[in-house]
VOBA-135305 format. One record per residue (C-alpha): x, y, z. Coordinates in pm, whole numbers, padded with zeros to 5 digits, always signed. Example, Ala and Ser with C-alpha at 12.3 -4.5 7.8 and 13.67 -1.06 7.14 Angstrom:
# residues 2
+01230-00450+00780
+01367-00106+00714
# end
This chain:
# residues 515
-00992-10849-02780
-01347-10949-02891
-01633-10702-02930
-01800-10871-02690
-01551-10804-02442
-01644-10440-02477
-01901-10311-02223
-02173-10097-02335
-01973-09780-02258
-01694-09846-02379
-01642-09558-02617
-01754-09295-02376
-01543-09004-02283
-01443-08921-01920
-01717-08657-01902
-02015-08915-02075
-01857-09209-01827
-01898-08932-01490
-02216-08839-01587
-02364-09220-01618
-02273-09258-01281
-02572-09085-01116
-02767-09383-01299
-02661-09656-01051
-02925-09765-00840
-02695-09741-00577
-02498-09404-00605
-02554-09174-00299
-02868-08944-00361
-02810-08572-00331
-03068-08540-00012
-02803-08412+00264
-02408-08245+00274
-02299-08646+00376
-02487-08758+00076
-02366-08540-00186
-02022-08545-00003
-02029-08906-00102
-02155-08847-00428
-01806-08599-00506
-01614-08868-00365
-01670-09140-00572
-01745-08928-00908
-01354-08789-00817
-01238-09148-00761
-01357-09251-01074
-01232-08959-01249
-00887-09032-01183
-00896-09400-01295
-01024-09297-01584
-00761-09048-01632
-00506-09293-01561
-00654-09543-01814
-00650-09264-02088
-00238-09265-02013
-00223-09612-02203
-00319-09688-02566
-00612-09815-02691
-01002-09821-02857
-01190-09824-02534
-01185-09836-02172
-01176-10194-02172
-00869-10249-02367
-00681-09957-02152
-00851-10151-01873
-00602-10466-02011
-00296-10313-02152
-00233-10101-01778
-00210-10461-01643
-00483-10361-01366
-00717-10676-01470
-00416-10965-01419
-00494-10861-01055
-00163-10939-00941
-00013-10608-00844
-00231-10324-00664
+00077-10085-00638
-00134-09910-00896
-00415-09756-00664
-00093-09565-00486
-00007-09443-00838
-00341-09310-00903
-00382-09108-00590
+00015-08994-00569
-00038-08696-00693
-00377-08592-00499
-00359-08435-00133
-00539-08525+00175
-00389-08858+00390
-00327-09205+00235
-00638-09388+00380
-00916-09069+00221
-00726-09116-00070
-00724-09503-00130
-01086-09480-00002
-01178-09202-00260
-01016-09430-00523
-01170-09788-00473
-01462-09636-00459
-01454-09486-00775
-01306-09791-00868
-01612-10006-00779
-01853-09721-00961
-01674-09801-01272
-01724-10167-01213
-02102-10146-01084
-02171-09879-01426
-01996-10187-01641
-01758-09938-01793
-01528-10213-01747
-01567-10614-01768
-01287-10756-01474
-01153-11096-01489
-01175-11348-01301
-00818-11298-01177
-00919-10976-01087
-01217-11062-00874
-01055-11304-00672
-00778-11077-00585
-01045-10777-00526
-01194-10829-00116
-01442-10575-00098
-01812-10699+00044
-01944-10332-00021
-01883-10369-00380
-02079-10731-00348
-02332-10577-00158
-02434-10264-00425
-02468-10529-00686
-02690-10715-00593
-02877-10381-00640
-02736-10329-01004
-02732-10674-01148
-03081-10744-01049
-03253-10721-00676
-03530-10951-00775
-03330-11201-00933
-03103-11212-00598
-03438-11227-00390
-03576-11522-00611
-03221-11697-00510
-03240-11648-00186
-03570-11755-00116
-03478-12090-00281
-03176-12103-00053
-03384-12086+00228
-03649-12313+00060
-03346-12574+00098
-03235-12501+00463
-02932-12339+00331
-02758-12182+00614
-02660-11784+00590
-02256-11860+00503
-02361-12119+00224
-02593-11864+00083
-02361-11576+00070
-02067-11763-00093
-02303-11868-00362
-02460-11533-00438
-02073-11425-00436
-02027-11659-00718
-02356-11556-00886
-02228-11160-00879
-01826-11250-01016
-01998-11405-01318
-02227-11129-01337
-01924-10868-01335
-01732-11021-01553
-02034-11120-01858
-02175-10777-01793
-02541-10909-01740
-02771-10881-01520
-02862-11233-01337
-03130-11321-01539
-02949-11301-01834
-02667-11538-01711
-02639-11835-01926
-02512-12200-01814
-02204-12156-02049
-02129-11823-01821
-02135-12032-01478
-01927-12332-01664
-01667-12089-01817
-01622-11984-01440
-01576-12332-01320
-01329-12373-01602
-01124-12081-01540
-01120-12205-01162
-00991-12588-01272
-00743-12409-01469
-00639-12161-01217
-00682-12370-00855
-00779-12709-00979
-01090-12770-00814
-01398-12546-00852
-01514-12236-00723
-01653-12277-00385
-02029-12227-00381
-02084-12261-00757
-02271-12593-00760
-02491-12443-00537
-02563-12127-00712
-02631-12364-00995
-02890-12519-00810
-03032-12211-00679
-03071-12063-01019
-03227-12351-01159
-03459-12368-00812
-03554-11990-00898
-03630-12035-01277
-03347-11868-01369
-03157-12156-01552
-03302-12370-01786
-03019-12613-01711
-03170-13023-01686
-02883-13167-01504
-02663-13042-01197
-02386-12874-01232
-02150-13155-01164
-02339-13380-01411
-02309-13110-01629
-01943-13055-01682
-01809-13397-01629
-01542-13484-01809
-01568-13863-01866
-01345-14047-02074
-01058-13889-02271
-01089-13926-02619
-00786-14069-02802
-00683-13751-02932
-00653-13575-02578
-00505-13836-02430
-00218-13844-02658
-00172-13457-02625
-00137-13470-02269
+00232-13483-02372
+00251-13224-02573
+00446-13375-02866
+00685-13188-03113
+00647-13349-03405
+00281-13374-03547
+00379-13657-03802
+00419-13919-03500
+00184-13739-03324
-00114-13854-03575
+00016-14227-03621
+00076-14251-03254
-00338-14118-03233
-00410-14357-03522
-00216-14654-03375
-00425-14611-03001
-00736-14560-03207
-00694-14933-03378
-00601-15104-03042
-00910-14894-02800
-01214-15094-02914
-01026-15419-02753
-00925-15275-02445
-01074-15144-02162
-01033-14761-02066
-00775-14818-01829
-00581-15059-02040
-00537-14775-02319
-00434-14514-02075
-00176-14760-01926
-00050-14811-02341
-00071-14443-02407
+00145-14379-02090
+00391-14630-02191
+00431-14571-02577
+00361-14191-02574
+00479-14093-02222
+00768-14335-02164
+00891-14357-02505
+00836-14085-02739
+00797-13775-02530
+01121-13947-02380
+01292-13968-02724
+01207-13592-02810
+01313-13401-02469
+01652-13612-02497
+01689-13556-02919
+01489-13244-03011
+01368-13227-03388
+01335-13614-03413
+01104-13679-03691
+01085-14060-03742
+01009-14390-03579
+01346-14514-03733
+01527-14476-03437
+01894-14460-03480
+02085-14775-03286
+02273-14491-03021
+01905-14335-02983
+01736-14675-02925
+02038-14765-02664
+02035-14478-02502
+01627-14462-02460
+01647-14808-02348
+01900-14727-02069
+01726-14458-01952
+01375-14654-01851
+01555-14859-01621
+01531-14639-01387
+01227-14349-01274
+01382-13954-01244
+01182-13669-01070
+01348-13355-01032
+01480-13325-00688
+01478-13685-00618
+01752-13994-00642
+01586-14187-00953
+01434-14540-00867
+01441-14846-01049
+01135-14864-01301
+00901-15172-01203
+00723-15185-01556
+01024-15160-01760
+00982-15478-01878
+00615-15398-02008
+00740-15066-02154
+00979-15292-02397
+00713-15490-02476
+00453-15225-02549
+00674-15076-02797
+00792-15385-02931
+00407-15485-03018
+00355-15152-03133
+00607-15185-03448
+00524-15513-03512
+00139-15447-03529
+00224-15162-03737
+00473-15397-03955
+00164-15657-03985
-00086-15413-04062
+00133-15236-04373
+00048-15597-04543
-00284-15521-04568
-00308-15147-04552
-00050-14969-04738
-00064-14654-04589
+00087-14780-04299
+00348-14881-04555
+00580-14581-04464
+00593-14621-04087
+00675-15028-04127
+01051-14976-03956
+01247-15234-03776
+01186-15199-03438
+01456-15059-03136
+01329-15316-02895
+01442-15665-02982
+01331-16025-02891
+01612-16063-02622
+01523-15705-02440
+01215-15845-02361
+01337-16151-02193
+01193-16201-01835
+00880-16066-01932
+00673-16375-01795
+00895-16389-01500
+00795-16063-01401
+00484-16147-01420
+00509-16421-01188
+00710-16232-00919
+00416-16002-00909
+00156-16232-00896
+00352-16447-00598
+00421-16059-00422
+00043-16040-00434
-00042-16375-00290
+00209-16359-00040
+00029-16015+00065
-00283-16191+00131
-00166-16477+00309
+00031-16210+00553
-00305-16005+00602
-00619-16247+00575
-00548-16373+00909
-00599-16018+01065
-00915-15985+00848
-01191-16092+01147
-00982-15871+01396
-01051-15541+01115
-01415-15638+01062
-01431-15638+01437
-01257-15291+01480
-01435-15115+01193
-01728-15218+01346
-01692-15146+01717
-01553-14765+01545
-01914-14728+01376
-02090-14798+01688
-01902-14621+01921
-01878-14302+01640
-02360-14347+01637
-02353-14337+02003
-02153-14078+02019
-02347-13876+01765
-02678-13973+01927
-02582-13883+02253
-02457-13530+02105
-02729-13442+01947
-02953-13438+02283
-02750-13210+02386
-02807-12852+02392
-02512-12632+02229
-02269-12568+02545
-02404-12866+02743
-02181-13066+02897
-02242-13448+02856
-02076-13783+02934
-01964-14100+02693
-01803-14385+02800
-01632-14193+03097
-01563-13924+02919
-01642-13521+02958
-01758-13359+02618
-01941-13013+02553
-02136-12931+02250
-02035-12631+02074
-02153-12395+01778
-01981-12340+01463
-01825-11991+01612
-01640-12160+01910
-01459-12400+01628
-01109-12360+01636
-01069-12588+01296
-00928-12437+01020
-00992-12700+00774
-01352-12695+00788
-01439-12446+00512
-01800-12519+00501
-02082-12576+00759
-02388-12765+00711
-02728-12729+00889
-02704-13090+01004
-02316-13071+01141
-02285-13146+01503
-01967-12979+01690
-01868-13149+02016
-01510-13030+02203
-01366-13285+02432
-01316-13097+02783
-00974-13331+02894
-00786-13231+02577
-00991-12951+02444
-00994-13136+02127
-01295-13073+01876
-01471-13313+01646
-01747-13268+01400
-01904-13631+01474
-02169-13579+01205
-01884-13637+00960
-01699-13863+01167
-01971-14137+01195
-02055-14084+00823
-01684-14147+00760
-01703-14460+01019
-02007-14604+00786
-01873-14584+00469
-01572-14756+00592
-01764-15030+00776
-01970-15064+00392
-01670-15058+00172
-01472-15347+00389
-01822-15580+00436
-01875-15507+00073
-01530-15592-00022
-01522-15908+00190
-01870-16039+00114
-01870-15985-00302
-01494-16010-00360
-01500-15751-00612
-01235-15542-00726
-01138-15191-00661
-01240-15068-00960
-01616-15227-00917
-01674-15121-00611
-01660-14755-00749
-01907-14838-00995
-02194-15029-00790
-02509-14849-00761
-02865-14898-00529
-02955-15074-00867
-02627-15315-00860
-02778-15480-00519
-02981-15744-00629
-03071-16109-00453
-02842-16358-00606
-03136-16593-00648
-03471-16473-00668
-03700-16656-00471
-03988-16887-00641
-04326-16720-00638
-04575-16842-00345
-04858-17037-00427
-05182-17161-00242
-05153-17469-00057
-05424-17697-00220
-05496-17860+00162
-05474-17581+00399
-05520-17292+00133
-05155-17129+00283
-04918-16954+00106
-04619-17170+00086
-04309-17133-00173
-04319-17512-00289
-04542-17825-00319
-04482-18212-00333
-04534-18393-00657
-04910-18481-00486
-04973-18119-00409
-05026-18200-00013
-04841-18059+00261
# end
């Protein structure tokens, strides 16, 4: 564990720990019998954790904290072991217990993980730390949320995210650093693959409330953009580091004359396909030499595609494997003639001429499958353009005539009965977020419910992609990267000049200059 784990009272004893408590900002003042009733409480609920903790080895309460397994957050049989052996019922006790529990956490006796946070539902401990980890700091962050028309629910899950980062650095908010907020969005692509819900906006907020000193969004901030040639070869985790590096080397060479998506289709096929095949099928292999039964074997197996718990299916790009390989020793072959040190990986290579056979036949099939696909489906193009684009009227309409509506107004469209509803009458489970500008409407015939602010945004885009699609006849891959500054005349128009007759602005003249 690194000293900077360690919180800043971490060497404490039980009595030094008990008597910080009184400290917090938020720890029940001794004014009335309730109050210091409270007060015994939680100073007794933190006692016993922290005699439990002193039951397992270690320097300091935070590495007890980790060796009792508390922090994985995974098992919370542990709060019945603490209070087992107290009196009073079960809830008292368990009450008595988190609540010491969330003393320890608000004092920073004890830095929590992640883990442990998102298994830990408690909105009292949330709401006392906003207290202890800084209550201007959470002002300034709220009054940018409202500066942006953030609604309550947005607000709260992003102060949420604000105080799990601020539990687990041990800082109070203005101290939080961008690499604290992107080591929580990497511990949440690890853990859930996607990010924490809310963080991008408390990463706006913060840098709203001059609290970050962050230039670029959050989502600018951590993209990942392309692979470099290393990581994309590790993705496979292979054994041996020997063809590990050459295979790195080789993909290095052939990447400044292919496009991105060209090397990752090479690096699937020579490091996916082939090696990382060759190694889980003949652990310890060290060498592109590949013994004949190896090469036969590997060669067999291609032809078909297994997943566990499915039938295998016949490999479409088997024939560009072989090939890929088969280029692969021979560049290496011709590049040993010129630069010996690839002198000692020049080996014959396991895919020969003949394998490769039907390679350009292939390619043909699949260029007449795509044809034929467009001869089957541009007739029905004018009938989609038409569809698409009675969808996006009927989906504005819709919206327009919702939002006249009052919330529980009943209104009519196109003979049919719909009421407008608020976001607590939605049924729809899927709809983990609400924004200011969302429009709820509940069809009263099949009590059906629609958010048609998304609905005709969806019916847009759609209507844009296929007119853009249609119109340009760009590719798939283009369309993702066209911009406002990609749309551009074709021809830019010649500059008006004065008539010499009339003195009107015209865009050309005769040879005589008259009109």
């Amino acid at each position: 564990m690194l000293a900077a784990d360690r919180g800043p009272f971490d060497v404490l004893s039980v009595e030094g720990v008990l008597e910080l408590l009184p400290s917090l900002a938020t720890f029940p003042p001794a004014t009335s019998k309730r109050s210091r009733s409270k007060r015994a409480d939680r100073t007794r609920g933190a006692a016993r954790i922290l005699h439990r903790l002193l039951s397992f080895p270690g320097d300091g309460w935070q590495e007890r904290w980790l060796v009792s397994g508390v922090d994985s957050g995974l098992d919370w049989d542990w709060i019945d072991l603490v209070t087992a052996e107290y009196g009073s019922a079960e809830a008292p006790r368990r009450a008595v217990t988190t609540d010491g529990l969330g003393c320890l956490l608000l004092a920073r006796v004890v830095r929590p993980s992640y883990e442990f946070l998102q298994s830990y539902r408690t909105s009292g401990l949330y709401r006392h730390a906003k207290q202890e980890f800084g209550a201007e700091s959470f002002g300034k962050v709220r009054q940018a949320g409202v500066a942006r028309g953030m609604i309550p629910s947005h607000l709260s899950t992003a102060e949420n995210c604000l105080m799990k980062v601020a539990f687990r650095t041990g800082r109070d908010l203005d101290r939080l650093t961008a690499e604290d907020l992107i080591a929580y969005h990497e511990w949440s692509r690890r853990t859930f693959a996607k990010a924490p819900a809310g963080l991008h906006a408390a990463w706006d907020l913060m840098r709203d409330a001059g609290l970050l000193s962050a230039a670029l969004p959050l989502r600018r901030t951590v993209a990942r953009g392309q692979l470099s040639t290393a990581a994309m070869v590790d993705r496979y985790s292979i054994q041996c580091r020997r063809v590990r590096d050459v295979l790195v080397r080789y993909l290095e060479e052939r990447r400044p004359s292919l496009d991105y998506t060209s090397l990752q289709h090479l690096a699937s096929r020579l490091v996916g396909a082939f090696w990382a095949d060759i190694e889980k099928h003949h652990p310890g292999i060290d060498t592109l030499d590949l013994p004949t039964e190896v090469a036969e074997a590997w060669k067999e197996r291609i032809r078909f595609i297994t997943r566990d718990g499915r039938e295998p299916t016949p490999r479409q790009t088997r024939t560009a494997v072989l090939t890929g390989v088969r280029a692969f020793y021979l560049d290496i072959q011709q590049w040993a003639l010129e630069d010996p040190s690839w002198a000692a990986w020049a080996v014959p290579s396991p895919v020969r001429k003949a394998d490769t056979g039907g390679f350009t036949k292939v390619k043909k099939k699949v260029r007449a499958k795509m044809h034929q696909r467009v001869r089957e489906r541009l007739p029905r193009l004018p009938e989609l353009v038409d569809t698409t684009e009675a969808h996006h009227c009927t989906q504005k309409n819709l919206l327009v005539a919702a939002q006249v509506a009052a919330v529980g107004e009943v209104f009519d469209y196109e003979g049919r009965h719909y009421r407008r509803i608020s976001r607590r009458e939605d049924r729809t489970k899927t709809r983990f977020q609400y924004r200011p500008e969302m429009v709820l409407i509940e069809d009263m015939a099949t009590a059906e419910q629609f958010d048609v602010t998304r609905d005709e945004d969806e019916a847009f885009w759609a209507w844009a992609i296929i007119e853009t699609l249609r119109h340009t006849g760009v590719r798939l891959e283009e369309l993702l990267e066209v911009t406002h500054l990609a749309l551009v005349p074709i021809g830019s128009p010649t500059p008006a000049r004065s008539c010499p007759c009339c003195r009107s602005s015209r865009r050309k003249e005769t040879r005589n200059g008259s009109c």
